[in-house]
C-alpha positions in Angstrom: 17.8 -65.3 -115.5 20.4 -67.1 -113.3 20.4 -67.7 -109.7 17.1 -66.0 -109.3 17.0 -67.1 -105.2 14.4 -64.9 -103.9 11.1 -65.8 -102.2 8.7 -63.3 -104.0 9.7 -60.5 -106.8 6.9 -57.9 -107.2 7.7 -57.7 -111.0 7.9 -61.5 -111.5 4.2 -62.1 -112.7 4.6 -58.9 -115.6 7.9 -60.3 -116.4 6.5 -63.7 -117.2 3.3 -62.1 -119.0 5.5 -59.9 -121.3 5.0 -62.0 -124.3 8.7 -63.8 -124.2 9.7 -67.1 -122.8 12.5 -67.2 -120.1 14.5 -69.9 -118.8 14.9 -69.0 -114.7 17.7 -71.1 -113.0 16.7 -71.1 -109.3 17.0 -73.1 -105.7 13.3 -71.5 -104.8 10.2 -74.0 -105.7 7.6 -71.9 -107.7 5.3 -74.6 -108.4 2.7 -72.7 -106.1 2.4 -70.1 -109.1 1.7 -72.2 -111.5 4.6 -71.9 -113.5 6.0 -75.0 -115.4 9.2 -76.1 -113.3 12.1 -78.7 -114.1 13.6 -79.8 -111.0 17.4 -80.7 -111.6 19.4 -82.4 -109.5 23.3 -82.3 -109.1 25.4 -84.4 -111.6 26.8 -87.5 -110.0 28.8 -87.9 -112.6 32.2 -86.1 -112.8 32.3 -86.6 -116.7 29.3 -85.7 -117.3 29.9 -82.3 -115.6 32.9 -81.9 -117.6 31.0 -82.3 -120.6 28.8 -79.9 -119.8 31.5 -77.4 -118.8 33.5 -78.0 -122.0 30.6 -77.9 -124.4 30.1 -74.0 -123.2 33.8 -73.6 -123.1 35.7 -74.1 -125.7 39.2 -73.1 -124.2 42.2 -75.7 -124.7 42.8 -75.9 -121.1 46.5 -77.0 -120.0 46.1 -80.5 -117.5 47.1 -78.0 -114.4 44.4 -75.7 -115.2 41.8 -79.1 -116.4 42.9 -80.4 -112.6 41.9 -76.5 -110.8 38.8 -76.6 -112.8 37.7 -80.3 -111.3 38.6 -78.8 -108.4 36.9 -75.9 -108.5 33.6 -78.1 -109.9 
């Protein structure tokens, strides 16, 4: 579940007890529920946030649209 930015979801805890395991990308700290958390920081790094990028994307970019891309990034 991506971006899930809210401060309290009514249907969180039967969603999380349903049996299935869930990666939950967030800014919200849920550490008060007990849940186990990864804090992630932002990449430093501009290569290594184009290697992420082009490992899920596997488009032969032109070097105009590499160059909107960084900037976009």
């Amino acid at each position: 579940i991506d971006n899930f930015d809210v401060d309290e979801d009514d249907n969180l805890e039967k969603l999380i007890n349903c049996g299935c395991k869930f990666i939950i990308t967030t800014r919200n700290d849920f550490t008060d529920y007990n849940y186990h958390q990864i804090e992630i920081k932002e990449f430093d790094d501009m290569d290594n946030l184009r290697d992420l990028f082009y490992s899920y994307n596997k488009i032969d970019y032109c070097e105009e649209e590499r160059d909107t891309i960084d900037k976009i990034n």
